[in-house]
C-alpha positions in Angstrom: 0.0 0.0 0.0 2.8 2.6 0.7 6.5 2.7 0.7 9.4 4.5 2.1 12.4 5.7 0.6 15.2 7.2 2.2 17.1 9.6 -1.5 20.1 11.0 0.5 21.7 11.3 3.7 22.4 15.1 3.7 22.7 18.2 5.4 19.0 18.0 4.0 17.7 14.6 3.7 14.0 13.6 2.7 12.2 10.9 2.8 9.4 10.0 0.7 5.9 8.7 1.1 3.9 7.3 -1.1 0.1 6.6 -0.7 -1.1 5.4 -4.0 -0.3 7.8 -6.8 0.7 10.3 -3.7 4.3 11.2 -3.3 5.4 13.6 -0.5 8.8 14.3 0.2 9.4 15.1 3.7 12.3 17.2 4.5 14.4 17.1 7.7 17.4 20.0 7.6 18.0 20.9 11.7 18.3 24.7 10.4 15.0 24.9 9.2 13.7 23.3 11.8 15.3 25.1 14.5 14.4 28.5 12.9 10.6 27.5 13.0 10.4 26.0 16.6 12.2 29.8 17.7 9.0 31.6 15.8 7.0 29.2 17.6 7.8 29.6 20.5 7.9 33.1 20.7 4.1 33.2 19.5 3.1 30.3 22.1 4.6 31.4 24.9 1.8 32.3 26.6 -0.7 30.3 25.2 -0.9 27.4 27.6 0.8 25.3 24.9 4.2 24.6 25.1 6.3 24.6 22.0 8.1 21.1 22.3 4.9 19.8 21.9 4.0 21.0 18.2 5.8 18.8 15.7 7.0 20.2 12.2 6.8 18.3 9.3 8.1 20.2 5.7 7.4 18.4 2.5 9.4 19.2 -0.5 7.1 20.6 -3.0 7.1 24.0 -5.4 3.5 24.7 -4.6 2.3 27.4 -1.7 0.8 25.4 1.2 0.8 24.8 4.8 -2.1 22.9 6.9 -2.5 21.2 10.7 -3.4 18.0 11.4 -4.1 15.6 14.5 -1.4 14.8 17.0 0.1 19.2 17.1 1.3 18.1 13.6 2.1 21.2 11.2 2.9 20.1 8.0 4.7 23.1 5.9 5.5 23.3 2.2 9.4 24.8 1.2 7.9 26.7 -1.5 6.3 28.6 1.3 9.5 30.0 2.9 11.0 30.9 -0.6 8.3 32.9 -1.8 8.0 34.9 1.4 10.4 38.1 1.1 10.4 38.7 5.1 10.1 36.8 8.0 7.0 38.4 9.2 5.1 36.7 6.7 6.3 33.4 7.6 5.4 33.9 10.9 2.3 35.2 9.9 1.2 31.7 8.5 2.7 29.7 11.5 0.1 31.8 13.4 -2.8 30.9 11.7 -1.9 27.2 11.9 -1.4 27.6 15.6 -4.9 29.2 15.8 -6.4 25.8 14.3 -4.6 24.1 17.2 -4.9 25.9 19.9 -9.0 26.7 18.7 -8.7 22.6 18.4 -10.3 22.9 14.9 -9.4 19.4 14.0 -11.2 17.8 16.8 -14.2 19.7 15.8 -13.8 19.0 12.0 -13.7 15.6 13.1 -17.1 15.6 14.7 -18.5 17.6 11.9 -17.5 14.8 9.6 -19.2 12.5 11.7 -22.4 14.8 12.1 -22.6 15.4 8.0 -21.4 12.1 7.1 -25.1 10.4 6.8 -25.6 13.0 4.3 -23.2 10.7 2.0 -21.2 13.4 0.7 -17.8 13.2 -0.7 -15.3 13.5 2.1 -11.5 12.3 1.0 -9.5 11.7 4.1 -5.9 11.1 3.1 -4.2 8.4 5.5 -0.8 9.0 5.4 0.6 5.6 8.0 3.5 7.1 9.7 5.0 10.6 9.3 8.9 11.1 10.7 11.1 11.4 13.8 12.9 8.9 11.4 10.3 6.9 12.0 8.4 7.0 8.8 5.2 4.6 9.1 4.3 5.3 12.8 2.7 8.2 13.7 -0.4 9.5 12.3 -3.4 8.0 10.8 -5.9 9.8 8.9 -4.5 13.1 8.0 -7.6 15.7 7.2 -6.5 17.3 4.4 -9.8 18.7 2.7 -10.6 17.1 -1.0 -10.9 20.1 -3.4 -14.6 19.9 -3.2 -16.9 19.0 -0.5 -20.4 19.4 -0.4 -21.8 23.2 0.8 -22.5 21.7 4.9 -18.8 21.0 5.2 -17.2 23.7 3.1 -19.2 26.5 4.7 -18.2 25.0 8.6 -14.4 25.5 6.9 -14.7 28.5 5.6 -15.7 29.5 9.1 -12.8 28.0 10.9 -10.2 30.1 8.3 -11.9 33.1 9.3 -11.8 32.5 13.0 -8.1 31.1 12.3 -7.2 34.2 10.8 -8.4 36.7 13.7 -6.8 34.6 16.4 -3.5 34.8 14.3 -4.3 38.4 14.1 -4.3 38.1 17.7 -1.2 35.8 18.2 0.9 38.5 16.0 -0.4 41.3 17.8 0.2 40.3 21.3 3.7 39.4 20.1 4.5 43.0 18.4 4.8 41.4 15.6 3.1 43.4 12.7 0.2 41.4 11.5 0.2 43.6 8.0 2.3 40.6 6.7 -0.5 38.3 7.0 -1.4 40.1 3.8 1.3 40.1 2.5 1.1 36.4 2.2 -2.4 36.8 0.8 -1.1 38.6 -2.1 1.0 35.7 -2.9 -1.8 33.2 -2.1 -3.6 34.9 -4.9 -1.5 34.9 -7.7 -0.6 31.1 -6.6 -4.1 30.2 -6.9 -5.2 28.4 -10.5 -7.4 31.6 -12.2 -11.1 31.0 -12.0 -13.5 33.9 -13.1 -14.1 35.5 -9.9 -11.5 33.4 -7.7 -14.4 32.5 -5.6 -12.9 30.0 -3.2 -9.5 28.8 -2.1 -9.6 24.9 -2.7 -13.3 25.3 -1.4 -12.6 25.0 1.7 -11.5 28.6 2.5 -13.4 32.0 2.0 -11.8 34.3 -0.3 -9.0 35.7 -0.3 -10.6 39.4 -1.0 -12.9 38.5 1.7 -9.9 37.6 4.1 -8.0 40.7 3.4 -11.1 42.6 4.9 -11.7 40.9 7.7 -8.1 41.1 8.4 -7.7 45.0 7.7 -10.5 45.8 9.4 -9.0 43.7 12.6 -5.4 45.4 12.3 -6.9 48.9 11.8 -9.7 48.8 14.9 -8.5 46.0 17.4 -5.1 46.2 17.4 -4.2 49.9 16.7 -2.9 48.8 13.2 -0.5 46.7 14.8 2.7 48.3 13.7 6.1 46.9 15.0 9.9 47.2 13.8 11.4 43.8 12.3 13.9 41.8 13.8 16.8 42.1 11.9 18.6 39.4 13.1 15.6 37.2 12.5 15.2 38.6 9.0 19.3 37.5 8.2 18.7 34.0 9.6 15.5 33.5 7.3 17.1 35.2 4.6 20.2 32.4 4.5 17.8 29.5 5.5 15.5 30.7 2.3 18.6 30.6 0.3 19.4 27.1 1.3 16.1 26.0 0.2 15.7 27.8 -2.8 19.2 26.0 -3.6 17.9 22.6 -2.9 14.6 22.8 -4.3 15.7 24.4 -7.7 17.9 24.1 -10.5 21.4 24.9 -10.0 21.1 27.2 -12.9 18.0 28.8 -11.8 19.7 28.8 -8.3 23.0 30.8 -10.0 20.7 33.6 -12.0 18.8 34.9 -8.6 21.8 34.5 -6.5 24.6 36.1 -8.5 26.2 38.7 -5.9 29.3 38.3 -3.3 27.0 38.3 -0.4 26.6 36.1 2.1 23.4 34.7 1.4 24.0 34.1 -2.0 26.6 32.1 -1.5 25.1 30.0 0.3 22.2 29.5 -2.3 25.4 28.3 -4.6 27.0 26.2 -2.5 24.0 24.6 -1.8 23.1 24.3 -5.0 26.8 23.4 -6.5 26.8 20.7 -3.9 23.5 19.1 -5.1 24.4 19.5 -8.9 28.0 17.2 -8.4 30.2 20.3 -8.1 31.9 19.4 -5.0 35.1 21.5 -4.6 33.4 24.8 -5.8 30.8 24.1 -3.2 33.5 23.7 -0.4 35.4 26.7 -1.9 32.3 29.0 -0.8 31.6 27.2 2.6 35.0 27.7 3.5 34.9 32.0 2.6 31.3 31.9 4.8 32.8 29.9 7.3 36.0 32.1 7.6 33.4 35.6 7.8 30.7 33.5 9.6 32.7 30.8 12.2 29.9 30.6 14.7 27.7 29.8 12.3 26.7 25.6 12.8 25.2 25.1 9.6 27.8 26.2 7.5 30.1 23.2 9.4 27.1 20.8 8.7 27.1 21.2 5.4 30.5 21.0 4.3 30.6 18.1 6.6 28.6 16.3 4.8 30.1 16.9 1.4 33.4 16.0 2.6 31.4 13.0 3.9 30.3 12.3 -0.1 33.7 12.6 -0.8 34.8 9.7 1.2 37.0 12.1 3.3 35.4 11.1 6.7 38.2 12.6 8.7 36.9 16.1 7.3 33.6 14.9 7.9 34.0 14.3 11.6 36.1 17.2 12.4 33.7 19.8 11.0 30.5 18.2 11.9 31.9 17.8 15.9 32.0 21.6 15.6 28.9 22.1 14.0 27.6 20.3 16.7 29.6 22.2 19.3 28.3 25.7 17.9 24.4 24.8 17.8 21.9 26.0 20.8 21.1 22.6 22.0 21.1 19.0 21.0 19.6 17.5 17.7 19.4 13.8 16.8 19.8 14.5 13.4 23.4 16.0 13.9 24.0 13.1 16.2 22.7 10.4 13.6 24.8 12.2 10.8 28.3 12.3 12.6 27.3 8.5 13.8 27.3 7.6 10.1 30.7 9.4 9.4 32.5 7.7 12.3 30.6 3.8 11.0 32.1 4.5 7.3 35.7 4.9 8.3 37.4 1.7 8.2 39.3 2.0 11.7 37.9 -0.3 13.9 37.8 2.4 17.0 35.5 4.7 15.2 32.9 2.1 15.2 32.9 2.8 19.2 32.6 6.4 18.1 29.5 5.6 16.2 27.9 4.2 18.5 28.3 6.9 21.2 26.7 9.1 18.8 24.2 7.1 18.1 22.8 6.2 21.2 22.4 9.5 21.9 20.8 10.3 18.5 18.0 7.7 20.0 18.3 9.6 23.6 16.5 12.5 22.0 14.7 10.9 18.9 13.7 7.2 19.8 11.3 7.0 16.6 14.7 7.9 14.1 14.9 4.6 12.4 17.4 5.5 10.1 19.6 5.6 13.5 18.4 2.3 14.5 19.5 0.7 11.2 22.8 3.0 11.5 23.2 1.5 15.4 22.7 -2.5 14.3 25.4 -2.1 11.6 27.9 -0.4 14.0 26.9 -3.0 16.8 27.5 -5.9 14.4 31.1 -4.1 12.7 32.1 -4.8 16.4 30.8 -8.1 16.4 28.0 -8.1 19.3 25.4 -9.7 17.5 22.9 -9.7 20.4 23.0 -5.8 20.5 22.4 -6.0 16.8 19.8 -8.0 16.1 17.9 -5.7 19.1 18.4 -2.3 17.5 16.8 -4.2 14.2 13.8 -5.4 16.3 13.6 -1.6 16.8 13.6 -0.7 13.5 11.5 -3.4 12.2 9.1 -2.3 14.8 8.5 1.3 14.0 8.3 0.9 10.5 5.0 -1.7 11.3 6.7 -4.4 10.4 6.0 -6.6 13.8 6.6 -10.2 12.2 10.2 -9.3 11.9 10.5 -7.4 14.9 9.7 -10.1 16.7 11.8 -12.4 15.3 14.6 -10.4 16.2 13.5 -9.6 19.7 13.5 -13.1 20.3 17.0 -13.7 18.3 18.6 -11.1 20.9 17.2 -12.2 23.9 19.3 -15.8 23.5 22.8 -13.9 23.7 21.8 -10.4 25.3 23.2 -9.4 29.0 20.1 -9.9 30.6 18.7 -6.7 33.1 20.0 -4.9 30.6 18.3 -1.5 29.3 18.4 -3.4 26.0 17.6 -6.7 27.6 14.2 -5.1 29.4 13.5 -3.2 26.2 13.8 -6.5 24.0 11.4 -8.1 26.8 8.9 -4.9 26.0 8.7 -5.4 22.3 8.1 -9.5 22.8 5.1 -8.9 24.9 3.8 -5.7 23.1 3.7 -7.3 19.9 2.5 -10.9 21.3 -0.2 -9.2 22.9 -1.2 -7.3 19.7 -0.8 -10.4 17.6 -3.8 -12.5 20.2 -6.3 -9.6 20.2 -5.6 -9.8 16.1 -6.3 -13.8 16.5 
C-alpha cells in the first residue's frame, strides 16, 4: 500500500511517502527546523501550549501550502518560505496554523465529519501511516487534508474556521508586536498562486476568499489592534534570509539557483554552495563554505554542510572534524546531527571509530527514539564490532517502528538468547516481545 524511501543522507535529507499515486517528500534539515520552533515559540509562549509539543513536518514541493493535522502536527511546504520576502510573513502563516490548534479545529472537524457524514457526501481523508522522527510509518493515521470539493454543509463550517483562524492569528501576532500587515502580504501571494477562476471565488473550497480575508483582516489590524505596527527583527530577517537561500538551492535548479543568487554576499553564496553541492560540483561548493565559514565561524550550519560533502567525498576525517564543531556551535542538541556524525564515524574503516558511532548514536535515539534510520545505523555499528545480540535488538527496533512486527519479533527473540540480561536493551527486547504478542492475540 505505501513505501518509504530514504534519497540521500544530507545536510537536508528527505524521505518520501507514497500513498497510492501520492508522493510527498518530507524534508528534515535541523536549520530549518530550528528556525521554525524559535518563531513558535515566541508566538506560544503564553498560550498554555508549550512549543516542544508542536511537531514540524516540511514536505518538498514547489507549490504554496501549509495545513495542521491531529497529533500538534504542522505540515509546511518549502515553496512557502522561498516565496516569502520577510520573515514576518512566515510567521504570519505559522500563526494561523497555531490558531487551528490551539481553537482545536481538527477535533471539531472531526465531529463535523461525523455529524454530516449520513448526508453521503464526498469526504476524502488522506491516510498517510506514519510521518517522521525517522520513524516513517508510525505516527499519524488519517490526515484531514480537505478534498478540493466537498459538499456546501462542510465547506461553509471550513470557511468559518479560516476566518476564525485568521483573527486569532491576528491576535497571536499582535500580542507578540509582531506586525500582522504581513498576514497580507502572504495573501497577495496566495492569490497569484491560486489556479485563475472567473471570480476566484474560493480557495480549494474549503476557505473564504481571499478578497474576503483581506477585509476581515484590515479591518482587525486597523480597529483592534491599533494597526498593529512593529519594527522587524533584523537578526531574524538575516537567519530567514540564508535559510531561504538554502532551500531555494535545494529545491531548484542549480542554474535557476545561480541567475537569482549572482552577488558576493553572504546569502548568495550559500544558495550556490547549496546548489553546487547538489548539482556534483563538489570542490566549488566547499570553496564557498569555506569563505562563509572564515566571515561567519559561529555559524553551525555552515560546518554541517560542508561536513557532509566532505562525507560524499569519502574524506570522513573532514567529515568528523567539522561536523563535531557544527555540533559544538548549535543551541542545543539535535538527533539529526548526532545520527549524521554516527554515520561518518561507521564509514571509516578503523575499527575504533565504530565505538565512536555508537556513542553518537545512542544519543541520536536519547533525543529521537522513533529515528529509524539511526536504528539501522546503530545495528550495523553493533555488528562491525561483532555483538550480535545488541544487533539484532536495534533491528527489532527498526523493524518495529516501520509496522513491520513479524520481523521485529523475530529479532526480539533472536537477541534475547545472547543479550546481558537486566540490561536497558535486555528489558527493552522483553517490551517489544510482549507488546507485539499481545497485539498479535487480540488480532487472533
Amino acid at each position: 500500500m505505501y513505501k518509504i524511501k530514504i534519497f540521500a543522507l544530507t545536510s537536508i535529507f528527505y524521505i518520501s511517502f507514497f500513498y497510492n499515486a501520492l508522493s510527498l517528500e518530507i524534508v528534515r534539515d535541523v536549520e530549518l527546523e530550528n528556525f521554525t520552533k524559535k518563531i513558535v515559540t515566541s508566538l506560544v509562549k503564553d498560550s498554555g501550549i508549550d512549543a516542544d509539543e508542536i511537531n514540524y513536518y516540511f514536505i518538498k514541493s514547489n507549490e504554496i501550502n501549509a495545513f495542521v493535522t491531529s497529533g500538534n502536527n504542522i505540515f509546511i511546504n518549502t515553496e512557502l518560505l522561498i516565496s516569502a520576502n520577510d520573515y514576518r510573513e512566515y510567521t504570519a502563516v505559522l500563526a494561523h496554523e497555531l490558531a487551528h490548534i490551539l481553537g482545536g479545529h481538527i477535533f471539531r472537524t472531526k465531529q463535523e465529519i461525523d455529524n454530516l457524514s449520513s448526508r453521503a457526501f464526498p469526504i476524502y481523508v488522506l491516510g498517510i501511516l506514519g510521518i517522521l522522527g525517522g520513524a516513517s510509518e508510525t505516527g499519524l493515521a488519517t490526515l484531514m487534508v480537505g478534498s478540493a470539493s466537498v459538499q456546501d454543509g462542510f465547506t461553509y463550517y471550513s470557511r468559518t474556521q479560516e476566518a476564525s483562524a485568521d483573527q486569532a492569528a491576528i491576535k497571536l501576532l499582535c500580542e507578540n508586536k509582531i506586525d500582522a500587515r504581513y498576514l497580507l502580504e502572504f495573501f497577495d501571494k496566495l492569490n497569484l498562486a491560486i489556479p485563475y477562476s472567473l471570480d476566484k471565488t474560493s480557495y480549494r473550497s474549503t476557505h473564504p476568499t481571499i478578497s474576503e480575508r483581506t477585509t476581515w483582516v484590515e479591518s482587525a489590524i486597523q480597529d483592534q489592534y491599533n494597526k498593529c505596527q512593529y519594527n522587524k527583527n533584523e537578526n531574524l530577517q538575516k537567519e530567514f534570509l540564508l535559510l531561504k537561500a538554502k532551500l531555494f538551492g535545494f529545491s531548484h535548479s542549480s542554474d535557476e539557483t545561480k541567475a537569482v543568487y549572482k552577488t558576493d554576499k553572504d546569502i548568495d553564496k550559500y544558495a550556490r554552495a547549496v546548489a553546487n553541492y547538489f548539482s556534483g560540483d563538489h570542490d566549488a561548493s566547499i570553496n564557498l563554505l569555506e569563505q562563509l565559514i572564515t566571515s561567519n565561524p559561529s555559524n553551525p550550519f555552515f560546518r554541517e554542510l560542508i561536513a557532509e560533502i566532505y562525507f560524499s567525498k569519502h574524506n570522513y576525517e573532514l567529515a568528523i572534524k567539522n561536523q563535531e564543531i557544527s555540533i559544538k556551535l548549535l543551541d542545543e542538541e539535535n538527533d539529526l546531527y548526532y545520527m549524521m556524525i554516527g554515520n561518518y564515524y561507521l564509514a571509516n574503516t578503523n575499527h575504533s571509530d565504530h565505538f565512536g558511532s555508537i556513542k553518537y548514536l545512542r544519543k541520536s535515539l536519547r533525543l529521537n527514539p522513533k529515528n529509524t534510520y539511526s536504528w539501522y545505523l546503530l545495528a550495523k555499528a553493533y555488528a562491525e564490532i561483532g555483538n550480535v545480540p545488541l544487533a539484532e535488538y536495534a533491528t527489532a527496533e527498526r523493524y518495529y517502528l516501520t509496522g513491520n512486527y513479524e520481523m521485529s519479533l523475530q529479532f526480539a527473540m533472536k537477541s534475547l538468547k545472547n543479550i546481558e540480561k537486566n540490561s536497558t536493551e535486555w528489558y527493552r527486547a522483553n517490551d517489544l516481545l510482549n507488546i507485539i504478542s499481545n497485539m498479535q492475540s487480540q488480532d487472533s
